[in-house]
Structure formats: C-alpha cells, structure tokens
C-alpha positions in Angstrom: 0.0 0.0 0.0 2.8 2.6 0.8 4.6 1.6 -2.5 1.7 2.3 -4.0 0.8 5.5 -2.4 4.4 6.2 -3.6 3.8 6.0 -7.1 0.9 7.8 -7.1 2.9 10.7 -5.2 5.1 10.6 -7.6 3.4 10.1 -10.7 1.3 13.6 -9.2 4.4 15.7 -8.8 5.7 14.3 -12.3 2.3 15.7 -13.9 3.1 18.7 -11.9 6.3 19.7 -13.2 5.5 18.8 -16.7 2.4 21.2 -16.3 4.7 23.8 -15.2 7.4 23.0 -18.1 4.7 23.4 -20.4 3.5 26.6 -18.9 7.1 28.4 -19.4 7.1 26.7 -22.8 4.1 28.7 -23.6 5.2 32.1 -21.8 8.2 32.1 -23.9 6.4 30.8 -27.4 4.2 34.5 -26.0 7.0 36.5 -25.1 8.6 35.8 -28.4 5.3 35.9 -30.9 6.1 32.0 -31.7 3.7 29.2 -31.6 0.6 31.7 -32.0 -2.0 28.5 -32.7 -0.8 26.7 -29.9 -0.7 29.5 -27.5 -4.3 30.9 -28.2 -5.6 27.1 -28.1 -4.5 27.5 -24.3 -5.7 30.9 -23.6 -9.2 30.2 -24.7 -9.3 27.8 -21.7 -8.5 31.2 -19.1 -11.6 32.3 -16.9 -13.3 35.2 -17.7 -11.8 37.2 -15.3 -8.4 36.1 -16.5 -9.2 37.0 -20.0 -10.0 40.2 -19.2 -7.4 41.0 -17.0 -5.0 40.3 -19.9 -6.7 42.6 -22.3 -6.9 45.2 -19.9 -2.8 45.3 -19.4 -2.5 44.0 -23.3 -4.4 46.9 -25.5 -2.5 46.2 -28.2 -2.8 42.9 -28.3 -4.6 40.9 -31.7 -8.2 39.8 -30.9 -8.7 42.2 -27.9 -12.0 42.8 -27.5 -11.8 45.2 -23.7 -13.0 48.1 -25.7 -15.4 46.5 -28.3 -19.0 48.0 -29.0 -19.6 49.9 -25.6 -22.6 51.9 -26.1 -21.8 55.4 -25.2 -19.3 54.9 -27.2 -21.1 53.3 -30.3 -23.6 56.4 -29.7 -21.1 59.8 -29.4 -19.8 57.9 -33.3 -23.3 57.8 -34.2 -24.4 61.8 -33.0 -21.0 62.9 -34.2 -21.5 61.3 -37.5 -24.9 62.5 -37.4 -23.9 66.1 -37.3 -21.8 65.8 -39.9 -24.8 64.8 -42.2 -25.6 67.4 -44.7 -29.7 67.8 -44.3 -30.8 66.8 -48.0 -28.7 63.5 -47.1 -31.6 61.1 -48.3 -32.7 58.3 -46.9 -30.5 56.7 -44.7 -30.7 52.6 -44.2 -29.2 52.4 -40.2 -28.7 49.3 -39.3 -28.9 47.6 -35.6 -27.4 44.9 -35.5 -24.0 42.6 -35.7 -21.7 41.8 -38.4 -24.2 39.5 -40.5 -26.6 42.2 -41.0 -23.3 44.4 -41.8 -22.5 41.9 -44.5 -26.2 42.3 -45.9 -26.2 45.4 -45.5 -23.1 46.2 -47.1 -24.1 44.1 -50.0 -27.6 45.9 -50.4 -25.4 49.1 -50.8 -22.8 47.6 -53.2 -26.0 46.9 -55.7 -27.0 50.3 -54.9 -24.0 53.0 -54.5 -26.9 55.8 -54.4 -28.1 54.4 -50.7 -26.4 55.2 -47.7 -25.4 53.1 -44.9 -25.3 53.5 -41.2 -24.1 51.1 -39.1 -24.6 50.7 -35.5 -23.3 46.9 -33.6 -21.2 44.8 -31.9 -19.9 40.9 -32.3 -23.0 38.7 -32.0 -24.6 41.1 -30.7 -28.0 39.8 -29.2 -31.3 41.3 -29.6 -31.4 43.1 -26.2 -28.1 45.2 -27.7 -29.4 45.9 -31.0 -32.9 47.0 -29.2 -31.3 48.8 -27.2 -29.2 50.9 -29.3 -32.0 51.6 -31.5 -34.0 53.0 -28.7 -31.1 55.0 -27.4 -30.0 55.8 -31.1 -33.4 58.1 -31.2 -32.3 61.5 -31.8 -29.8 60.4 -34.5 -32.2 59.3 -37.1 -34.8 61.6 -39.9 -37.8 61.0 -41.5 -37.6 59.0 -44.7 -34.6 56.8 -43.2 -34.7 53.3 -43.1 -34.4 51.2 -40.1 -33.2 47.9 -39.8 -33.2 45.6 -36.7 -31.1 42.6 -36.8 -31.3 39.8 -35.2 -29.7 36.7 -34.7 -30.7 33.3 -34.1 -27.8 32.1 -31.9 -27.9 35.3 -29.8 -31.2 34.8 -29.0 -30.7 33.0 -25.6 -28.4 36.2 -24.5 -31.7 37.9 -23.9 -31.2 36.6 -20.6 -27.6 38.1 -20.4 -26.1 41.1 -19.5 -23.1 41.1 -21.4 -21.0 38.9 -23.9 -18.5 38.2 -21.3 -20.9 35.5 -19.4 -21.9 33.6 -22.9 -19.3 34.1 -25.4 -16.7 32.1 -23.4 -13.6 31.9 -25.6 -13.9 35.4 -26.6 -16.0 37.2 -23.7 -16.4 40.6 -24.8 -17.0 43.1 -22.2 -19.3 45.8 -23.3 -22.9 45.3 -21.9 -26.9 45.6 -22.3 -30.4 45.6 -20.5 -32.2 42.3 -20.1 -35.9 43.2 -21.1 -39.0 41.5 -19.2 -42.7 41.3 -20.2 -44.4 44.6 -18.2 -48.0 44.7 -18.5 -49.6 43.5 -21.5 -47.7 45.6 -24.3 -44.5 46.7 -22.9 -40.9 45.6 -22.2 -38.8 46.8 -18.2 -35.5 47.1 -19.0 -33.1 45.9 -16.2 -29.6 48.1 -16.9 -26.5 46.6 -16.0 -24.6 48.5 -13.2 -21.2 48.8 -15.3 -21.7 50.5 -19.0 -19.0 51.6 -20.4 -15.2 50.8 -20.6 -13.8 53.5 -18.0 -16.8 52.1 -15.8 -14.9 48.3 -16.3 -11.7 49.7 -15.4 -12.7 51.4 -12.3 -13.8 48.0 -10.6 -10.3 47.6 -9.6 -10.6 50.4 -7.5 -13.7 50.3 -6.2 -14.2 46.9 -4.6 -17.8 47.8 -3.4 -19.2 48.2 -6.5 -17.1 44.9 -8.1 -18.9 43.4 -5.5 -22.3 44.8 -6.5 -21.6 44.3 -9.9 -20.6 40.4 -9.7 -24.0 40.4 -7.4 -25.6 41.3 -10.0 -24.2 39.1 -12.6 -24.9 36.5 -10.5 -28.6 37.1 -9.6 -29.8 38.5 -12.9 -27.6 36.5 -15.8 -28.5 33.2 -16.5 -25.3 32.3 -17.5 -23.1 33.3 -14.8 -21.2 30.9 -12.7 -17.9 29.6 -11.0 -17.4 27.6 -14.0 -17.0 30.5 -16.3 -16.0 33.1 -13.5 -14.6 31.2 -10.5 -10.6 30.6 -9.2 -9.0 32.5 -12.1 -5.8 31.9 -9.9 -6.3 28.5 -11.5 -5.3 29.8 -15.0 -1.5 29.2 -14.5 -2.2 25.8 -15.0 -2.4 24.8 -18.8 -3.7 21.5 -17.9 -6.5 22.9 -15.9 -7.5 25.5 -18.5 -8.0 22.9 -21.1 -10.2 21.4 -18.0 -11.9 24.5 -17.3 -12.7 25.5 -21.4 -14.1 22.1 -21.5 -16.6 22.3 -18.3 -17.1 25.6 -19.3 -18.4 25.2 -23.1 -20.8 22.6 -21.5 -22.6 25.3 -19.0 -22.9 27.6 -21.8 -24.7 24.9 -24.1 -26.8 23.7 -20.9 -27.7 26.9 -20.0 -28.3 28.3 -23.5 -31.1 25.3 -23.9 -32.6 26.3 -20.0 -33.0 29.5 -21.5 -34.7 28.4 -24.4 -36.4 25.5 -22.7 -38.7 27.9 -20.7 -35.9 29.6 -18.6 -36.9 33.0 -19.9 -39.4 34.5 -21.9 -37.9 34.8 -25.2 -40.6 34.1 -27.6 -42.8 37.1 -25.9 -40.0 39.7 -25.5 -38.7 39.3 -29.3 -42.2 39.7 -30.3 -42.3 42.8 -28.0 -39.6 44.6 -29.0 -40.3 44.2 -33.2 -43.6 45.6 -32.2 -41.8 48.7 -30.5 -39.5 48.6 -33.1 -41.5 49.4 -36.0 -44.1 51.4 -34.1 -41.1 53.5 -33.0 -39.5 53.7 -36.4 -43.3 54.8 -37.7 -44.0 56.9 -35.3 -40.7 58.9 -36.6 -41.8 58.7 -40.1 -39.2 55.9 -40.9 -39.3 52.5 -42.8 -38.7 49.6 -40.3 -37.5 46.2 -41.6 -36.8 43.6 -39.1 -33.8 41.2 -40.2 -34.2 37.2 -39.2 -31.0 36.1 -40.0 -30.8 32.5 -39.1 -27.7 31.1 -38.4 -25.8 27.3 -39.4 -26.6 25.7 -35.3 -29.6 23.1 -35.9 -30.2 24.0 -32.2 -31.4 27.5 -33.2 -34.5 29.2 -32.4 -36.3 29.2 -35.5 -36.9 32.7 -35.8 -39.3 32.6 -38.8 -41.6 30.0 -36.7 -41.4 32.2 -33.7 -41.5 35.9 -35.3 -43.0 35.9 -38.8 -46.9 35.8 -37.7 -46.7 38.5 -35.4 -44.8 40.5 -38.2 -47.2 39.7 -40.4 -50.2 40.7 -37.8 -48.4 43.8 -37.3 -47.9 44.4 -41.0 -44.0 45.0 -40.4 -41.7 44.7 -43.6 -39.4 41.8 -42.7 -36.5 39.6 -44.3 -36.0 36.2 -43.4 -32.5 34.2 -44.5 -34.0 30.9 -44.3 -36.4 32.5 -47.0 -33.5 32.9 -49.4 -30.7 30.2 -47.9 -31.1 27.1 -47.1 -29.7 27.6 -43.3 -28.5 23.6 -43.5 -26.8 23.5 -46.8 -23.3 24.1 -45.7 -22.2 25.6 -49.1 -23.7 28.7 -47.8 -21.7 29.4 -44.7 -17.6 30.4 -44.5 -15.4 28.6 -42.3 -15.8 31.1 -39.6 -19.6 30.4 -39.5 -20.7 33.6 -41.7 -22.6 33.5 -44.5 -20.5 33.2 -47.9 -20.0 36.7 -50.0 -22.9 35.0 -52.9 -25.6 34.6 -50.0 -24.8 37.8 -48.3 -25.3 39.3 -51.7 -28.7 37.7 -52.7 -29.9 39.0 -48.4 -28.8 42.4 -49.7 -30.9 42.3 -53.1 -33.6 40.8 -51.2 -33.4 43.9 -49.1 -33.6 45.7 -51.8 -36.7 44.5 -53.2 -38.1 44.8 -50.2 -37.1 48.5 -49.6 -39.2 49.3 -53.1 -42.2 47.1 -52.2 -42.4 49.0 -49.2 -41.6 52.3 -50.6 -44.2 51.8 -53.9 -47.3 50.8 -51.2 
C-alpha cells in the first residue's frame, strides 16, 4: 500500500512539473510571438476574469475585444457622425445589429451605390443590444430613413444576459446591455447593467464595493453566470487545468443556453415585443422599419421565422427572413468562420432591396 501511495505521489508531482514545463514553454512561445496557434488554443481555456485581465494590461494585443462595441461609445460615433450629415442627405438605411446584417447590409449598398449606410453593432450582438441601441440611437435618425433591426438566431438565448462576457466564453467581450422582461400586456422593463462603459470596467479595480455589486448582480440576474466561467481564475496558471476549465465551461454555456430556451426565460414574448416597438417607433418617426431574421448554421437554433413571422405579419411589419433565401442547413452557404459566404450575403442584400421598393411603392 505505501509503494503504491508512492507512485501515485510521484506520478502527481511528475504531472506537476510537466504542467509547469509546459506553462514556461508557452510564456516564452508568447514573449517571443512564436507558436501563436498553440498559445491561443491554451488561452481560450482562461476564466473570464483572467481573460479580461490580460486585455486590460494587453491593449494592443490581436483579438482584444476590452473596448469592443460599448454603447456610449457606439452612440457619441453615431451623433458625431450625425452632425456631420448634410440635411438633403436622403434616406439613410441604419442598421442595428451585428456583423451579418453588416454583410447584408453592405451588400444591399454595393447593388445600390446611391443608398447610404449607417451602421450601429457589436460581435454577436443579441437582440437586447441591437434594441437597445435603437432606442437610445433616437435622436440620430430623420424621416424618410430606413431602419433595420437585426437579429440573430444564436444570440437569441443572450436575452437573458447582460453582457458577452458570461456567454461568449472563448472570446468574452466586455461591453454590456439591458435584459428586457414582459411589463404589462404591451411593454418591455429594462433591467440596466450596473457597469456600461469601458472606463466604468476599469474602475472595478478600485472600487471593490461596487465589483462586488456588480458580480452580485451578474450573479442574480444572468443566467449564464457561474464559477465555471467566472470562479478561481488563480487557476489559469495551470495549462492542464484550462484545457479542464474550457471544456466544463463550453458545457454550461450549451446547458444553460437550452434552459434558456427551454422555458428559462421569456424569449418568444420579448422578441415579439420589441419588433412591435421597433417598427411602431420607427413609424411613429416617419421611418421604414425592416426587421432582419438572419438564421444562423446551429440546428439547435430558435427558428426565428416560426417564432416571429406571424406576429410581423399581424403587425404588417416589412421583414426579411434568411432561411427564405438560404437554405440555413446547406453548408455551401456558410464560411469557415460560420458567416454567411459573400454569394448569400449578396442575394440577403438584393432581397433587401426588393423589399425596400415594395415598401416604398405601397
């Protein structure tokens, strides 16, 4: 029994050093830019914290995403920009959304160079965000513009999230949004998260009380928040453990994402909400709304053409569906990176198109 105890002891402090070899191997591989593949494979297995903490002191560094898509600052661009506008402009086609309704959009304006783009997003930004900005986005907007609200079907279950950093794991973006519950029979509470901009991130290191408040938060309010994700970052100088923790880590996502979905939060009623606010906003201002269902390459989806399209129709809101145009399954249509391919984005953006006239003829 002691022999074996022995070996065990050892075999332990063997694994031990070898996961300390390997974690100066990849400090130095870092330190001199060598090995990038094999490094990031690693780092995606950091927590949260962690993460963060190295794009904080890193600014420079590829892929930092600290300062991504944080909405004062998306909105000072957007009234700056506005300003700048001369008044006989034209319609304007401002979009809400993330980088696949870029894509369309950008295509819908490479088939028509006399139509003007605005764009206003963040990566994968989920519906609460693009909602959000929209609202918020108010003053920046004339009549005769047109108004488009994307949305995403593998964002959808971030409705119940308050920011990219508890459901994008690998690359947990900081910047944040409301979560939006049913009030009444008609209208959407917003529940704002207590940090909101970049400075607002960095000044949790000194200001423990409201780190505190804020992780309170996260943790009452975000579905997705947890000591999986978020807990013993001191843990990250083990490689071994970070391949542990991406693992465990990519499962609670998934598991919570279906909870979500499964009933965990009112999804179905608040996306019908808000394209109802959407368009009677966008009306109200003498604008053309047009509501984008851009349905993504996960078979675990929401089907947002099952879940969205009557009320749209009931509402009589102009609306583009992707699954209308692309086959969401065929795997022809997407890039390696999980984007639609150039040819698809470009039929999307004269589907727009068409639909713009229709609109604009009735």
């Amino acid at each position: 029994m002691r022999q074996t105890f022995g070996v065990l002891a050892l075999t332990l402090l063997l694994l031990v050093v070898l996961d300390g070899l390997v974690a100066a191997g990849l400090a130095g591989a870092r330190s001199l830019g060598r090995l990038n593949g094999l490094v990031q494979y690693f780092e995606y297995g950091r927590s949260v914290p962690g993460k963060l903490a190295r794009w904080e002191a890193t600014p420079g560094v590829p892929g930092n995403l600290f300062d991504v898509a944080w909405r004062p600052d998306i909105l000072a661009q957007s009234q700056e920009a506005f300003r700048a506008e001369p008044e006989d402009i034209g319609p304007v086609l401002r979009n809400y959304g993330m980088s696949f309704s870029h894509h369309i959009v950008q295509a819908a304006v490479a088939e028509d160079p006399g139509l003007r783009d605005d764009e206003h997003g963040g990566p994968a930004a989920p519906p609460n965000f693009t909602f959000a900005l929209f609202e918020e986005d108010r003053g920046n907007r004339r009549r005769g513009d047109i108004v488009v609200l994307g949305i995403l079907s593998s964002s959808v279950p971030a409705l119940a999230a308050l920011s990219n950093r508890t459901w994008v794991f690998e690359q947990p973006a900081p910047f944040t949004y409301p979560i939006y519950l049913p009030d009444g029979p008609d209208a959407l509470r917003r529940i704002e998260p207590l940090v909101n901009s970049a400075s607002a991130e960095r000044g949790l290191a000194r200001d423990p009380a409201q780190a505190q408040a804020w992780r309170d938060q996260l943790s009452a309010q975000d579905a997705f928040y947890g000591p999986l994700t978020f807990g013993l970052p001191a843990l990250d100088a083990s490689p071994f453990l970070r391949l542990v923790r991406r693992s465990l880590a990519i499962s609670h996502v998934d598991r919570t994402k279906a909870a979500v979905l499964g009933g965990g939060y009112p999804h179905a009623d608040v996306l019908r909400r808000m394209v109802r606010l959407f368009a009677e906003t966008a009306k109200e201002d003498g604008q053309l709304p047009v509501v984008l269902l851009i349905q993504s390459r996960q078979a675990t989806d929401v089907d947002l053409a099952a879940e969205l399209v009557p009320a749209l129709k009931a509402g009589q809101i102009p609306y583009l569906a992707t699954a209308d145009e692309v086959d969401p399954r065929d795997p022809a249509a997407f890039l390696p990176d999980g984007h639609y391919t150039p040819e698809a984005n470009r039929r999307f953006g004269r589907a727009l198109l068409d639909l713009i006239a229709r609109e604009r003829a009735s």
